[in-house]
Residue frames as qw, qx, qy, qz and C-alpha x, y, z in Angstrom:
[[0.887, 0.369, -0.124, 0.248, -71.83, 16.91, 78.76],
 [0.731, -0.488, 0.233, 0.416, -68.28, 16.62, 80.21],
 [0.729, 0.612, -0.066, 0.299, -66.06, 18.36, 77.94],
 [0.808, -0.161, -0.187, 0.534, -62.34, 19.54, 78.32],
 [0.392, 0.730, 0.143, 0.541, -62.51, 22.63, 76.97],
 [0.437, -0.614, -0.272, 0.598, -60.81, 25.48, 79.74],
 [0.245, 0.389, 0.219, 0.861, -60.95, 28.64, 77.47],
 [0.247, -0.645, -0.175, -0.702, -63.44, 30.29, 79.41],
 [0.626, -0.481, -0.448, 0.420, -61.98, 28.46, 83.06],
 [0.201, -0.966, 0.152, -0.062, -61.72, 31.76, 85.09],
 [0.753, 0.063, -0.417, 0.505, -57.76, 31.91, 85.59],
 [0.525, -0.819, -0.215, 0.081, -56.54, 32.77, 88.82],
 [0.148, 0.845, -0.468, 0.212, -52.96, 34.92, 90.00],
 [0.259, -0.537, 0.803, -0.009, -52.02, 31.47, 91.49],
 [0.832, 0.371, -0.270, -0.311, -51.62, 28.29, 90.09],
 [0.661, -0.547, 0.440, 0.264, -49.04, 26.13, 88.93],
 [0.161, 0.708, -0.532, -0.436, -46.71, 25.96, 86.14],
 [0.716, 0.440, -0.527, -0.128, -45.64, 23.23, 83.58],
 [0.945, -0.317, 0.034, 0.077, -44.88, 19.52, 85.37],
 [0.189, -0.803, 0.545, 0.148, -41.42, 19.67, 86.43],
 [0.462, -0.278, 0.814, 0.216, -38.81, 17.96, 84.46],
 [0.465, 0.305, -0.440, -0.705, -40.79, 18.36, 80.54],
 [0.818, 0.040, -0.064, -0.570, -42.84, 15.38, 79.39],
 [0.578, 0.177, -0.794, 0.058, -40.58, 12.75, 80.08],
 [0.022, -0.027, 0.651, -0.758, -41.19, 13.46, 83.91],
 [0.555, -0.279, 0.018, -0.784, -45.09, 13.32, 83.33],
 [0.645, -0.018, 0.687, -0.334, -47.24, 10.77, 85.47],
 [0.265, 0.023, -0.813, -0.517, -48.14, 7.88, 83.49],
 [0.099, 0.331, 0.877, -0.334, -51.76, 8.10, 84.47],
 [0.140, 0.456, 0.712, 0.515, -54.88, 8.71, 82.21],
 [0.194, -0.832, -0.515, 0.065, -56.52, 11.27, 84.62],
 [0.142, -0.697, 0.226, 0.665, -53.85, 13.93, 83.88],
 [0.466, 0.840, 0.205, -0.188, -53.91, 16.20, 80.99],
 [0.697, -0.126, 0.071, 0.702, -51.06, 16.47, 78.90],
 [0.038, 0.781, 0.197, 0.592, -52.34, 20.09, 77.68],
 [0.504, -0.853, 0.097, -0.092, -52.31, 21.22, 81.49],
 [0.866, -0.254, 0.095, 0.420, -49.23, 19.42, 81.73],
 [0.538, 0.458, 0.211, 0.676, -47.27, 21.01, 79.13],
 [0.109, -0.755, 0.100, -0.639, -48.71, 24.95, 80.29],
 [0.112, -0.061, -0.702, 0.701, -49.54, 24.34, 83.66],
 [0.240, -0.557, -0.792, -0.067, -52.97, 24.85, 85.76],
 [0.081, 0.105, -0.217, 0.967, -54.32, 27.82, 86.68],
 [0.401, -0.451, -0.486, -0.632, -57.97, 26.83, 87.19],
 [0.456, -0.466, 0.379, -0.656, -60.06, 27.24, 90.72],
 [0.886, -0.141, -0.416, -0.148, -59.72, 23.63, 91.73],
 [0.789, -0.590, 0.128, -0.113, -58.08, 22.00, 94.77],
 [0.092, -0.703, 0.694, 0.125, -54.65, 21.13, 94.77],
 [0.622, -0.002, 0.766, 0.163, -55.15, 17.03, 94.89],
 [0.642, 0.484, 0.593, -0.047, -56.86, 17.90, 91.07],
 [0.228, 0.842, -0.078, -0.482, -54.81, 19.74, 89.71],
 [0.084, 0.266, -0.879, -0.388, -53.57, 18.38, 85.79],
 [0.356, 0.363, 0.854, -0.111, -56.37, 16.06, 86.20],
 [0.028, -0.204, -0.697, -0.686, -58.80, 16.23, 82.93],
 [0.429, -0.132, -0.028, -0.893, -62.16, 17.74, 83.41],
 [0.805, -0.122, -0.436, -0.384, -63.75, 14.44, 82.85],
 [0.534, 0.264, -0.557, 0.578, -61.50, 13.02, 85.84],
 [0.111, 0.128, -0.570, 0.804, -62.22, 14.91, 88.33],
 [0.628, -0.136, -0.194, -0.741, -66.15, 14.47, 87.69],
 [0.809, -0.009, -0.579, 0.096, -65.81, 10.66, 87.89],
 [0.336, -0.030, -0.768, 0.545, -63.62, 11.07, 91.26],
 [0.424, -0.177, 0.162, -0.874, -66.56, 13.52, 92.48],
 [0.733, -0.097, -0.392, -0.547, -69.03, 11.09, 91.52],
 [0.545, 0.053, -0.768, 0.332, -67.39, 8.67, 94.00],
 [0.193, -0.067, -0.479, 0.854, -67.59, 11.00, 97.12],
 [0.271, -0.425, -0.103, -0.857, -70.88, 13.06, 96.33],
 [0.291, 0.151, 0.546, -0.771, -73.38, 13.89, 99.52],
 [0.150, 0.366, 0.905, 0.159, -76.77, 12.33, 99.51],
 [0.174, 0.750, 0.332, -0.546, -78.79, 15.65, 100.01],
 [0.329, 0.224, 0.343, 0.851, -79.31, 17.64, 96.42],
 [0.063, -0.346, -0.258, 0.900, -80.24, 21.19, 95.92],
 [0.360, 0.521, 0.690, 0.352, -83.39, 22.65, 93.65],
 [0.082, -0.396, -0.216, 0.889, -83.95, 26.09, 92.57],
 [0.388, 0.737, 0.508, -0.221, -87.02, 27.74, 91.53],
 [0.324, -0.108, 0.401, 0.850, -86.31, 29.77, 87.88],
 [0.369, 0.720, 0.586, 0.033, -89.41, 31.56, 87.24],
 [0.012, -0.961, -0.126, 0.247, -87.21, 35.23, 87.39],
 [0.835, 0.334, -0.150, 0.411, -84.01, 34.13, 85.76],
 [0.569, -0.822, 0.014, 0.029, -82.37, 34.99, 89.18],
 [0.257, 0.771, -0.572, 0.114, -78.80, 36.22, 89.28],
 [0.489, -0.578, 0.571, -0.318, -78.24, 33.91, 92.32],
 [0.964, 0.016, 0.116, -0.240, -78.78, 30.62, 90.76],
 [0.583, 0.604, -0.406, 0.361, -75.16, 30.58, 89.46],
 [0.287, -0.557, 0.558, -0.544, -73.96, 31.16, 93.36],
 [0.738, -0.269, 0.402, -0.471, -75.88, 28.75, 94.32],
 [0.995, 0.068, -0.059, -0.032, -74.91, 26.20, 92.11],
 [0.390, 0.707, -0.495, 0.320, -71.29, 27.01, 92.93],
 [0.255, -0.567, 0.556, -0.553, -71.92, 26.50, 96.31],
 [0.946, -0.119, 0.248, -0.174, -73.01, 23.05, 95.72],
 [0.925, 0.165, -0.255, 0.228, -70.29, 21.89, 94.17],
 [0.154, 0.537, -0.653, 0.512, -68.27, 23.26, 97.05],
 [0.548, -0.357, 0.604, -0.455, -70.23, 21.41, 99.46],
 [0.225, 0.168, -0.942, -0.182, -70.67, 18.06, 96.85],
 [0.605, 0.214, 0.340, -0.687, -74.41, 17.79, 96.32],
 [0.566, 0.313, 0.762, -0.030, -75.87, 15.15, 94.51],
 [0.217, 0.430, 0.787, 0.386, -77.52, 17.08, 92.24],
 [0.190, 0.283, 0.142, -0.929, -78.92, 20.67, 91.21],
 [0.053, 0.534, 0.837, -0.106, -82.09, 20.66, 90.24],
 [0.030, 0.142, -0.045, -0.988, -83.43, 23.56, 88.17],
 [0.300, 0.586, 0.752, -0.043, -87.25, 24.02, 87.98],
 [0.206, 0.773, 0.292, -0.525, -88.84, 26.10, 85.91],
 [0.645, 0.738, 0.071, -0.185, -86.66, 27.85, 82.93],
 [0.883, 0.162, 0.104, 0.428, -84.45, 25.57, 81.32],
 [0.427, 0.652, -0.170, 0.603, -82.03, 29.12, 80.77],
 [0.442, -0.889, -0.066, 0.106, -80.36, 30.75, 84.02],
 [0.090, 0.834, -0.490, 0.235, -76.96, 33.06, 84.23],
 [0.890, -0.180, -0.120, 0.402, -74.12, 30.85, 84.74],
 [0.224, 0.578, -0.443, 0.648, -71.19, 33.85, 85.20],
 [0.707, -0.521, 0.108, -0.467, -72.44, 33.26, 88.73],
 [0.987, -0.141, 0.061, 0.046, -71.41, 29.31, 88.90],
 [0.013, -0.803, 0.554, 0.219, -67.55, 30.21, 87.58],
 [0.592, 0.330, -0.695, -0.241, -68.09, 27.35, 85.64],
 [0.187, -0.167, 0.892, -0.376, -68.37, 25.11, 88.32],
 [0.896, 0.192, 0.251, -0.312, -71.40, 23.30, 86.76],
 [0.663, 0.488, -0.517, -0.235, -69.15, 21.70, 84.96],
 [0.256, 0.148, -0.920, 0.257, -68.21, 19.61, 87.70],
 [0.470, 0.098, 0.581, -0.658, -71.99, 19.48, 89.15],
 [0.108, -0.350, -0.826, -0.428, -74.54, 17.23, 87.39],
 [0.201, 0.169, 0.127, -0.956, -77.24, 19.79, 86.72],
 [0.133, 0.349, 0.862, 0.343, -80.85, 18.34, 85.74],
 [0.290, -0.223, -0.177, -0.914, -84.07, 20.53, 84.35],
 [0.162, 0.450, 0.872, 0.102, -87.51, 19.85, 85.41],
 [0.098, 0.432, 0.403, 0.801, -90.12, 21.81, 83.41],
 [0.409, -0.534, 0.026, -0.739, -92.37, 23.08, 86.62],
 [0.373, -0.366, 0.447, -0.726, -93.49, 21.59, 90.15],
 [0.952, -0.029, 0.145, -0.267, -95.51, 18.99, 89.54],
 [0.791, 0.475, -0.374, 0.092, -92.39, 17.49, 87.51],
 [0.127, 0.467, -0.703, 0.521, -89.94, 18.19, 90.37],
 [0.529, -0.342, 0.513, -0.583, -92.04, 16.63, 92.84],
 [0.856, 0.303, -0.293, -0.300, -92.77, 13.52, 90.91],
 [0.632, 0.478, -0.547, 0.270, -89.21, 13.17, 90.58],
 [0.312, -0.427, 0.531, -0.662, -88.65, 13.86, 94.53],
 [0.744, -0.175, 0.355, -0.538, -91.22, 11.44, 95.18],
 [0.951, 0.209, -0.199, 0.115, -89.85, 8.05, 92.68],
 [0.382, 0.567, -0.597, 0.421, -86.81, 8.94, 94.23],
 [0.643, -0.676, -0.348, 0.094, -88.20, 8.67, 97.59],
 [0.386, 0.067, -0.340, 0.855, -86.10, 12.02, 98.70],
 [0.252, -0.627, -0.594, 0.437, -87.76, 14.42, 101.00],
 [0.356, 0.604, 0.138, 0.699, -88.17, 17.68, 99.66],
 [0.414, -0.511, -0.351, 0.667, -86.90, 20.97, 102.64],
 [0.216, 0.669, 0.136, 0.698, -87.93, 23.98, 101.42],
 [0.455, -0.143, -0.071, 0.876, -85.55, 26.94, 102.81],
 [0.021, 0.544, 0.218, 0.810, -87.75, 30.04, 103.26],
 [0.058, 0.076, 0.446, -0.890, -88.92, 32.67, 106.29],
 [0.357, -0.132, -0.545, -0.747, -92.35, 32.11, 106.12],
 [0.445, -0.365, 0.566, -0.590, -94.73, 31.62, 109.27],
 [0.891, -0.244, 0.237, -0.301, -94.67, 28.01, 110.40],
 [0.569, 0.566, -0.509, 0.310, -90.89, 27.51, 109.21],
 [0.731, -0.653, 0.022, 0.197, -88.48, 26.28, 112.04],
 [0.064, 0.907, -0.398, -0.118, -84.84, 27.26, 112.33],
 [0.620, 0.497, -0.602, 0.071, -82.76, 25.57, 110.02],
 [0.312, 0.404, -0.806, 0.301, -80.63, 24.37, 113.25],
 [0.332, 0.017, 0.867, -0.372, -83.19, 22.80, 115.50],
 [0.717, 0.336, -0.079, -0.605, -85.21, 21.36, 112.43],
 [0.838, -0.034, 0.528, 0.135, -84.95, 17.40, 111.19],
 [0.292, 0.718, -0.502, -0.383, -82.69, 17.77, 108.35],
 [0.948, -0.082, 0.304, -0.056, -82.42, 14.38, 106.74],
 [0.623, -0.384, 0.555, 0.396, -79.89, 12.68, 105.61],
 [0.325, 0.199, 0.784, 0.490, -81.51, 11.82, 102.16],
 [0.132, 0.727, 0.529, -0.417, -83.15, 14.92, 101.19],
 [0.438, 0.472, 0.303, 0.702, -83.60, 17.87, 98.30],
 [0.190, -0.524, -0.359, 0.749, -83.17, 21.21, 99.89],
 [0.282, 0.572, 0.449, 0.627, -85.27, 23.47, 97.52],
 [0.287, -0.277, 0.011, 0.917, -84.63, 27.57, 97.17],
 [0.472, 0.748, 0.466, 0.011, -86.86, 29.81, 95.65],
 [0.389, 0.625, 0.103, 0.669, -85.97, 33.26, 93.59],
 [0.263, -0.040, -0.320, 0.909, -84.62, 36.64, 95.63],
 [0.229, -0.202, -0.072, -0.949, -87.68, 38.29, 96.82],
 [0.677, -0.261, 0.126, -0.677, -90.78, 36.64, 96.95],
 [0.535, -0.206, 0.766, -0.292, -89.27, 33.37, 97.59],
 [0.045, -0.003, 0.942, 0.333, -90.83, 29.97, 96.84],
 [0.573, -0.202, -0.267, -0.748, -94.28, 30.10, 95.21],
 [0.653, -0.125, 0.462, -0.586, -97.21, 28.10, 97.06],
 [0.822, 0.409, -0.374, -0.133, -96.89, 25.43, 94.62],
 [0.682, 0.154, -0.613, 0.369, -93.36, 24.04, 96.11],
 [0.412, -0.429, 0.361, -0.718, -94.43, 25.14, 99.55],
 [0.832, 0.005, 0.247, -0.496, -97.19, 22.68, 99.41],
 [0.853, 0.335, -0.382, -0.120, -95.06, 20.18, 97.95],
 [0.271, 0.392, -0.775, 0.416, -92.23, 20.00, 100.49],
 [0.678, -0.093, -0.695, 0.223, -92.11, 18.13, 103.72],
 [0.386, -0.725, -0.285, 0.495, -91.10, 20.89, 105.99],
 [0.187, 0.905, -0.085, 0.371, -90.04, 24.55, 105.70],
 [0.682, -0.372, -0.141, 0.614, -86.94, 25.88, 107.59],
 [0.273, 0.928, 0.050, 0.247, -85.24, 28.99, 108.16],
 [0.484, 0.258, -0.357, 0.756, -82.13, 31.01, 108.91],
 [0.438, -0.665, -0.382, 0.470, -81.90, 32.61, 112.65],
 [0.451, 0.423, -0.053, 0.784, -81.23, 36.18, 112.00],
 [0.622, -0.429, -0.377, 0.536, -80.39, 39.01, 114.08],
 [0.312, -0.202, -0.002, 0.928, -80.49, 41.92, 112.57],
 [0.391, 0.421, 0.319, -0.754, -82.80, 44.48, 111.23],
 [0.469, 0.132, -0.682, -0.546, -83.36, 42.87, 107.18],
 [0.930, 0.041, 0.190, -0.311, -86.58, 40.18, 106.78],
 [0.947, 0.296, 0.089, 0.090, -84.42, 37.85, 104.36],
 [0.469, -0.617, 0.446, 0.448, -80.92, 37.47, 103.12],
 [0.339, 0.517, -0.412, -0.669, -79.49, 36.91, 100.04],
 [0.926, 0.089, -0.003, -0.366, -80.86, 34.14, 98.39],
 [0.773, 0.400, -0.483, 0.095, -77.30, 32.40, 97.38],
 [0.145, -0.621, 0.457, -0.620, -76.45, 33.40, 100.95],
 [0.681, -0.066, 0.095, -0.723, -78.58, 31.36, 102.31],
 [0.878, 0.293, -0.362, -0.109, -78.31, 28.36, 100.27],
 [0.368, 0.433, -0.747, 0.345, -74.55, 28.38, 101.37],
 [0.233, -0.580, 0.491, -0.607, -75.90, 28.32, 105.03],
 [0.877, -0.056, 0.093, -0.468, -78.31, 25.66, 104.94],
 [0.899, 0.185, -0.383, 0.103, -75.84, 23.23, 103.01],
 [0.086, 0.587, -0.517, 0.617, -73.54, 23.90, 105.41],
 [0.425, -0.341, 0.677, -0.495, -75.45, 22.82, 108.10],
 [0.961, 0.117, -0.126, -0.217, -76.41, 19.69, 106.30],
 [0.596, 0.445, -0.600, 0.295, -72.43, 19.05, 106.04],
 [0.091, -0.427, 0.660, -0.611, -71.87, 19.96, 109.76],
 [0.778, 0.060, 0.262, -0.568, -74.65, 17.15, 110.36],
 [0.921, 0.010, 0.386, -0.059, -73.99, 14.32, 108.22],
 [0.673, 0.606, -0.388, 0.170, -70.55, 14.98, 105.69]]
């Protein structure tokens, strides 16, 4: 649900202040707030959205979103899943996609699910299902031997990139469910990165590819 509320919006040291010129001077357009108006905006959004009503800036999202969404495995209630959905709505996924338990740490997301449409499914078979009436490909994102590297791998256009938990990865279950595997080149002495790390990289090169 889409609500307005901004008591718990992280505020930042920059911002902006009260619309110049008091409420005669506001826009006369429904997608500004007159609350923000009145104080001013201090939440982590882009300049073009700022004043703009919670419910507003979802709707213009919804215009603009990327075809690729993200899924993450929740069997460990992983710190990262909060990261990770931040980092879709900084690249403007479709769609997170939490399997497993329906709870996970949002301090992570800095609220930013509020501007992601987040959906549950209850285990693997359910997420594939869905994957499969959707007709979306499913990429699962792990180091695991017969993976290719992320940048000379077929990344589709129309696809769910799916993450597992910080350690042991994605179980054999969504292994055996995806399309391909992929991985991250790395270069140094660690097997894995961080899991939200990661994420970022992959969507990333989806963007540098088809946004």
């Amino acid at each position: 649900m889409v609500t307005d509320a901004t008591a718990d919006e992280p505020t930042l040291p920059v911002g902006v202040g009260p619309w110049p010129g008091g409420p005669q001077a506001w826009p006369d357009d429904p997608r500004y707030d007159p609350e923000l108006l009145a104080n001013g905006d201090a939440r982590n959004v882009v300049d073009e959205f700022r004043y703009w009503t919670l419910a507003a800036i979802v709707a213009e999202l919804d215009g603009r979103r990327h075809p690729f969404h993200v899924a993450i495995e929740n069997w460990q209630h992983d710190m990262n899943i909060g990261s990770i959905v931040r980092s879709a709505n900084a690249f403007l996924a479709a769609e997170v996609h939490i399997i497993g338990r329906r709870r996970w740490n949002r301090r992570g997301a800095m609220v930013t699910d509020r501007y992601q449409h987040v959906r549950h499914h209850e285990d693997v078979a359910a997420f594939a299902a869905w994957a499969r009436e959707a007709e979306l490909p499913i990429v699962a994102v792990d180091n695991v031997p017969g993976s290719v590297a992320v940048d000379e791998a077929d990344l589709p256009e129309r696809c769910v990139l799916l993450f597992g938990q910080e350690g042991p990865g994605l179980s054999d279950e969504a292994l055996a469910a995806a399309s391909g595997v992929v991985e991250i080149t790395q270069y140094g002495s660690t097997r894995s990165i961080n899991a939200s790390a990661a994420a970022a990289v992959v969507m990333y090169e989806w963007c540098r590819r088809w946004a």
